[in-house]
N, C-alpha and C positions, 0 to 999 in steps of 0.2 A: 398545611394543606396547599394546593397549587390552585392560581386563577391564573385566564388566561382572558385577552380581551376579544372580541367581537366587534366588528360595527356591522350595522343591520343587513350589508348588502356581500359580508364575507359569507361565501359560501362552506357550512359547516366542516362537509366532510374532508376540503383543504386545509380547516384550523386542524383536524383530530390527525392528520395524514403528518403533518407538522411537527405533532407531539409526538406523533409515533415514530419519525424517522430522529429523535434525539432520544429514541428510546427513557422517554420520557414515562409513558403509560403504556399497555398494552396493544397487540394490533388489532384485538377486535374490539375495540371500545367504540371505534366509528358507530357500528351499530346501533350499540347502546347510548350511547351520547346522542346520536341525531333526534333515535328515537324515544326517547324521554326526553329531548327538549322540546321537538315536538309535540308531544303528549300535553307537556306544563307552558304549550305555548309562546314557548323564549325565540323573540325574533332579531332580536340584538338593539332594541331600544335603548336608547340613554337610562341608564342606569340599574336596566331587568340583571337580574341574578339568577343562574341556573346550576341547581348544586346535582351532582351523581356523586354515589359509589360506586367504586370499580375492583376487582381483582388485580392485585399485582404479584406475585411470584405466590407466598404464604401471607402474605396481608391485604389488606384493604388502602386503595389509594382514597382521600376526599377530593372533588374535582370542584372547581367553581367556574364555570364562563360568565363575565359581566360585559353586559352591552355598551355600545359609545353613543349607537344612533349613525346618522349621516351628516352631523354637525362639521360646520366647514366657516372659514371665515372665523368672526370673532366672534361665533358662536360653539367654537370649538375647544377650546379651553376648560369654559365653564362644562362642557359637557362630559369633559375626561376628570373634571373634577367632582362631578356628580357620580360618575363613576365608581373613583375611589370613594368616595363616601357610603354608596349602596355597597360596598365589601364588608367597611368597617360596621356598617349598621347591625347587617345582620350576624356578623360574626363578633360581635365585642362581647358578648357575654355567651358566645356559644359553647364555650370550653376549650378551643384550639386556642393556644398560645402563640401562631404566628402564622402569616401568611406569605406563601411566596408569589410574586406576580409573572409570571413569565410577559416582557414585551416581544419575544422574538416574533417576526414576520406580521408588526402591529404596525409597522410603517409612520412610529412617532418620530418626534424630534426627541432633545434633550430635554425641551422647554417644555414639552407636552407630558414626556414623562413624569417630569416631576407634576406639572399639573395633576396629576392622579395620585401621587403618592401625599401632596397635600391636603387634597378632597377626604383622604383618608386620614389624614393626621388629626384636622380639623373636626373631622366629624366625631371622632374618638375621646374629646373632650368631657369629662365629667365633674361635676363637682359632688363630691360622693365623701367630703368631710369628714360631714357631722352624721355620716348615718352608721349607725355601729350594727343595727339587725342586718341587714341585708343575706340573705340565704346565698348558696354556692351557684346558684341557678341567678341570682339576681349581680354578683358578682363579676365587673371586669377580668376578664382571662387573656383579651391579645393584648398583646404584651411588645411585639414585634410585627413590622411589616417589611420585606426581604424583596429591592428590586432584581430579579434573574434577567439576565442578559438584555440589560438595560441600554438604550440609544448612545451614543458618545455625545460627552454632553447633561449628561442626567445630573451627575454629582457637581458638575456649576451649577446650575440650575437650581438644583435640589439647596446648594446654601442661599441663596436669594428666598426660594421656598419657605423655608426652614426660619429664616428670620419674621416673615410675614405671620408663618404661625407663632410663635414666640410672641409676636406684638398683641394680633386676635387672644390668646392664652390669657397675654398677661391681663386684657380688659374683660375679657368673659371672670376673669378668678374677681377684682375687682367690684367687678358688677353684681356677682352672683353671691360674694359675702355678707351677712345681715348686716346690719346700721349698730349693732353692738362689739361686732369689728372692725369694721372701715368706719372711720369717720374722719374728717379732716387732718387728725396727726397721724394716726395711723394709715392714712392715703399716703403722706408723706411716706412716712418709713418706710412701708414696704416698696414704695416707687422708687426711692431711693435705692435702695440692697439692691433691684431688681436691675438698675442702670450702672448700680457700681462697676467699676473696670472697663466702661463700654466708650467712656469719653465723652459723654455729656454734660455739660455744665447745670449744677444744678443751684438753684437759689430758693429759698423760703423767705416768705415775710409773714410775720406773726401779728399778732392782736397791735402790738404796739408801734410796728412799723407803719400798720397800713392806717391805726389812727391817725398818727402824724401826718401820714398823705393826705388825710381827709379823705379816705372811703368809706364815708358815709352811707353811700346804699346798700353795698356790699355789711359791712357792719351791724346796718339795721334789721339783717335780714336773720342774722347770725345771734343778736344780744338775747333772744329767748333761751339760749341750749348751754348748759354747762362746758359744752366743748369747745373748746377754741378756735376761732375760724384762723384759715392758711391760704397764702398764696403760693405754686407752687410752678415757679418757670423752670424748663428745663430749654439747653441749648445745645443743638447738632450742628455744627459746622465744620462741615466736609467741603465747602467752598469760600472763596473770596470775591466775594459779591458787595455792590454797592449798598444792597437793601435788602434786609432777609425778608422772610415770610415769616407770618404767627397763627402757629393755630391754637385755638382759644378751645377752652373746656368746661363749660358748666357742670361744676363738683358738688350738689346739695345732696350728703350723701344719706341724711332720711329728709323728704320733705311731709310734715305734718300739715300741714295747709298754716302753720301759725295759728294768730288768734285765728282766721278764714279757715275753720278747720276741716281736714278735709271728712267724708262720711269713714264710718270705722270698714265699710266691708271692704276690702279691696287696697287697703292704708299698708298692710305690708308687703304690697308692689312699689312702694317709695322708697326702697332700698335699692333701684336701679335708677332712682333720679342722677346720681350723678353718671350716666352714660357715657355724655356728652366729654367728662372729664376722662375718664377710665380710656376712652377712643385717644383720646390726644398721648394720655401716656404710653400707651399700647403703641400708637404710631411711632413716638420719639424712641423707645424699644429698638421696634422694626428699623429704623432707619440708619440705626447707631450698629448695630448688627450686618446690617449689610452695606455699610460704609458710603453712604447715599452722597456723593457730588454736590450739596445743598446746603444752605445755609436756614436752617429753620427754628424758630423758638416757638414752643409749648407752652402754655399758660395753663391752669387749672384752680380756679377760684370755687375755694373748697369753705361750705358750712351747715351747719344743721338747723333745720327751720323748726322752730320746736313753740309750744305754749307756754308761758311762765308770765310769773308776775313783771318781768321784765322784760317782756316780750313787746316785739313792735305791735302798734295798732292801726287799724283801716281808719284814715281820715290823718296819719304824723304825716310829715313833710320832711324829707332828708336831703343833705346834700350829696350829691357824688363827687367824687374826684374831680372831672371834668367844672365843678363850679354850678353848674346847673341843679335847680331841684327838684323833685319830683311830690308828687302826695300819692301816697299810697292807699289805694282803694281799698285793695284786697290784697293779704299779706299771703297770701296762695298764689297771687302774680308775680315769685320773687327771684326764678330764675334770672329775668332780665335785672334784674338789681344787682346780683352778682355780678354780672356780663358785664355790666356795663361799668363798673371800674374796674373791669381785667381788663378790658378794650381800653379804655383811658390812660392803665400804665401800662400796657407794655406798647404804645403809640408813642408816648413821653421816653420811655426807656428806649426803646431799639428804633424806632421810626422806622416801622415794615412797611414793601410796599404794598403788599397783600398780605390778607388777613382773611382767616375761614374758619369762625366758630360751630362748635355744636352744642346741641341743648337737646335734653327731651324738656321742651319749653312749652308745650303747650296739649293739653288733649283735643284740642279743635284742629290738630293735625289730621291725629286717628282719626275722626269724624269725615275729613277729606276723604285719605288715600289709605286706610285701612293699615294694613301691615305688609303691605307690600314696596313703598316709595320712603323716602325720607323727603321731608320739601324742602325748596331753596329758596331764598330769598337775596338779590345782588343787585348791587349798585353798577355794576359792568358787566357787558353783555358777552364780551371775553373772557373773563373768569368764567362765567354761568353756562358758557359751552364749553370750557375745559373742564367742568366738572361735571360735567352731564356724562362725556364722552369719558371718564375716568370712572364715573359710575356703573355704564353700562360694559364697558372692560372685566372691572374685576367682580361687578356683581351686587356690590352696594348702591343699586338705582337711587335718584334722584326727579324729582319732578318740581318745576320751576312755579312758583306766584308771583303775582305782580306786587309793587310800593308805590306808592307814591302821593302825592300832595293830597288828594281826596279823604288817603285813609293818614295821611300826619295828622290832619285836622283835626282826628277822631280820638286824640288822645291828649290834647290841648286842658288846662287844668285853669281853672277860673282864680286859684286861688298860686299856684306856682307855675315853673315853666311846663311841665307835663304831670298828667296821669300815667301811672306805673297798668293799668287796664282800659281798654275802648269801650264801648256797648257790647252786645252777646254776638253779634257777627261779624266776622270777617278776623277772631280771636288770634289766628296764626297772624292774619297779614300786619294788626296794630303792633303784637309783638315786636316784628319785624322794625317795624315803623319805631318803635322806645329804641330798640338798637342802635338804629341809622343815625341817630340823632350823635351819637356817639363816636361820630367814623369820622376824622379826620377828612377836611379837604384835600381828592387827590391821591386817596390809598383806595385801593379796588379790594371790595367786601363782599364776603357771600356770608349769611347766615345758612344754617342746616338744624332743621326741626326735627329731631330725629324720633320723636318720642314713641313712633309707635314701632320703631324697629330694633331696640336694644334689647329687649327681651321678645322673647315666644313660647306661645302657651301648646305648640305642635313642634314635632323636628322639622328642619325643612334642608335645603340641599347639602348643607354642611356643619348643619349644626341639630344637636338635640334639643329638646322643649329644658328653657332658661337666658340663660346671655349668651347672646350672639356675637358679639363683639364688632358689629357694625360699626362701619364710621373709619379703622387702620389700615382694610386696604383700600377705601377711596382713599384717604390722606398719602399712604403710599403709592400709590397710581399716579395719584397728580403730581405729585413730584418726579416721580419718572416722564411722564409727560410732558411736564415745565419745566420743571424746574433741573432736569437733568437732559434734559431734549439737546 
């Protein structure tokens, strides 16, 4: 079927006068297109969809005009990417096998084009497994999307494009597999296969390595579950730089609350705990893909929080890596346990100068900022606006909290060097506050709460209701930003 774009303030019968001088569609279709868009009220809005059929010789053409809006600035991107996505939405299970886009006389760039053809890639994403019923109506049918006389420039573009979605992909599949497929080795493995041939260094440490190191809270967090907990560094260097970057990945890929256990309704949305990890690997994907100028190492401290006789309990005392100990309050606080001897070795191992973890660490996020923000938390106010302005780029917003001495205080342990939880408020900020403790003098840290944006229970601009894959293109943005500036 053919689309073609609109922004709000093209005047119609110029788009159809367009098609008709490339004998594209017929010469009276002006009529009929004005006037059934008019009819269905399509005024070329960011993302409106207007379908007709038309007569062409002995057949029927499908037509679709999708809107851009009057998006301008760096608001214009996102809106051609919302674009593409309102095609894919409505036609992915409509029965047409392929879409062709006409860009002519849409006055893109190369960059913009591909912008819409991502919006469309993205939003196409299913994870559709495990479902064997599905009827021919409930079934994916496009199958193809066909840029027509596309900008010069489209096909660079579009491989830069095309790696970002690979990245998003690979942390949506990740995110979206039950806790009886992914789980700490099998995060490996499949992460592995996935970066094979791409040049990334990769290294595991297993139960035995990381006892020897003494990670302790990571370990503690991990001794309830049959599965063996992993540390999973992966390294991209495309530069020669003094000090790489680390970005760190919170991998608890079910979390049960442990002995704190969590209520049963709602317990099998704990197959998206590791988020935070699924982002990092998706990123290092993306970045190895498109050959990123950067020197960056991945971390992903992967294990499963589980019940057992051998499971940690509220009120043990572990030590971390770092030397330091903690008491554990509530074994449901245990993301930051992992975190915090993935931050202690890969500091010891690589000495980055920055470091930007993620977590869905906390549901006193969601409580904030709903599902719209992921929050920040940084020790440098220069990071914390490179990552703001990287956020609102590519779409993966950011909103900033405070740290500081008042709320360290608040997790201060009568009986060891800290509590692993603070009292019931200010739950994001203490977290934050266990991290910091952990950051090297002189490395610039931002933490990222992501918890309430790794999954979604509605579609929204490029993705369908599930894993979103938040988190790879900030990672990827900032490095274009920074680290490739």
């Amino acid at each position: 079927m053919n689309v073609v774009f609109r922004t709000s303030d093209a005047p119609l019968p110029r788009l159809v006068a367009r098609l008709v001088a490339q004998d594209a569609l017929p010469a009276d279709l002006d009529t009929v297109v004005r006037e059934g868009a008019g009819a269905a009220r399509f005024t070329g809005k960011t993302g409106q969809v207007f379908e007709a059929f038309v007569s062409r010789d002995a057949g029927v053409v499908r037509l679709a005009l999708v809107g851009v809006g009057k998006a301008s600035g760096a608001d214009k991107l996102p809106a051609l990417e919302k674009a593409g996505a309102a095609l894919t939405a409505k036609y992915l299970t409509s029965g047409e096998a392929a879409l062709a886009i006409d860009f002519t006389g849409a006055g893109l760039s190369g960059a913009e084009a591909a912008a819409v053809l991502l919006g469309a890639r993205l939003r196409g994403w299913r994870h559709d497994v495990y479902r064997t019923k599905l009827t021919d109506e409930q079934k994916r049918s496009l199958a193809e999307v066909i840029a027509v006389n596309a900008p010069e420039g489209t096909a660079t573009a579009w491989e830069v494009a095309s790696a970002v979605a690979q990245g998003v992909e690979l942390t949506r599949e990740l995110v979206a597999e039950p806790a009886n497929v992914i789980y700490p080795e099998s995060f490996v493995e499949r992460v592995k296969a996935r970066l094979e041939g791409t040049g990334v260094e990769i290294l595991v440490l297993g139960l035995a390595e990381m006892t020897a190191l003494g990670m302790g809270a990571l370990l503690g967090v991990a001794q309830g579950s049959v599965r063996e907990p992993k540390l999973l560094a992966m390294r991209w260097q495309g530069a020669d730089v003094a000090k790489p970057t680390a970005f760190v990945g919170k991998g608890v890929t079910f979390d049960t609350g442990g002995i704190s256990i969590k209520p049963a309704a709602g317990m099998e949305d704990m197959k998206w705990d590791m988020g935070g990890a699924g982002a990092v690997a998706g990123a290092m994907l993306t970045l190895a893909l498109r050959k990123a100028k950067a020197d960056v190492i991945g971390v992903c401290g992967l294990v499963e929080n589980m019940p057992d006789g051998n499971a940690q309990r509220p009120g043990d005392v572990v030590t971390s890596m770092s030397g330091q100990t903690v008491e554990v309050i509530n074994t449901d606080a245990e993301g930051r346990l992992v975190l915090c001897d993935a931050l202690t070795w890969v500091q010891k191992e690589y000495a980055p100068a920055t470091i930007i973890d993620l977590a869905t660490l906390t549901g006193a996020i969601i409580v904030s900022l709903g599902h719209e923000y992921g929050g920040m938390f940084a020790n440098d106010d220069a990071l914390a606006a490179r990552l703001d302005t990287a956020g609102k780029t590519c779409g993966d917003k950011l909103w900033r909290f405070p740290i500081g001495a008042a709320y360290d205080k608040l997790i201060d342990s009568p009986i060891a060097d800290m509590k692993n939880v603070g009292p019931r408020y200010g739950g994001s900020i203490t977290a934050a506050q266990f991290l910091h403790r952990y950051i090297d003098k002189g490395v610039a840290w931002a933490h990222l709460d992501i918890a309430g944006m790794v999954w979604a229970d509605k579609p929204g601009q490029t993705w369908d209701k599930g894993a979103t894959g938040f988190g790879v293109r900030l990672l990827d943005q900032y490095v274009r930003d920074v680290l490739e500036a």
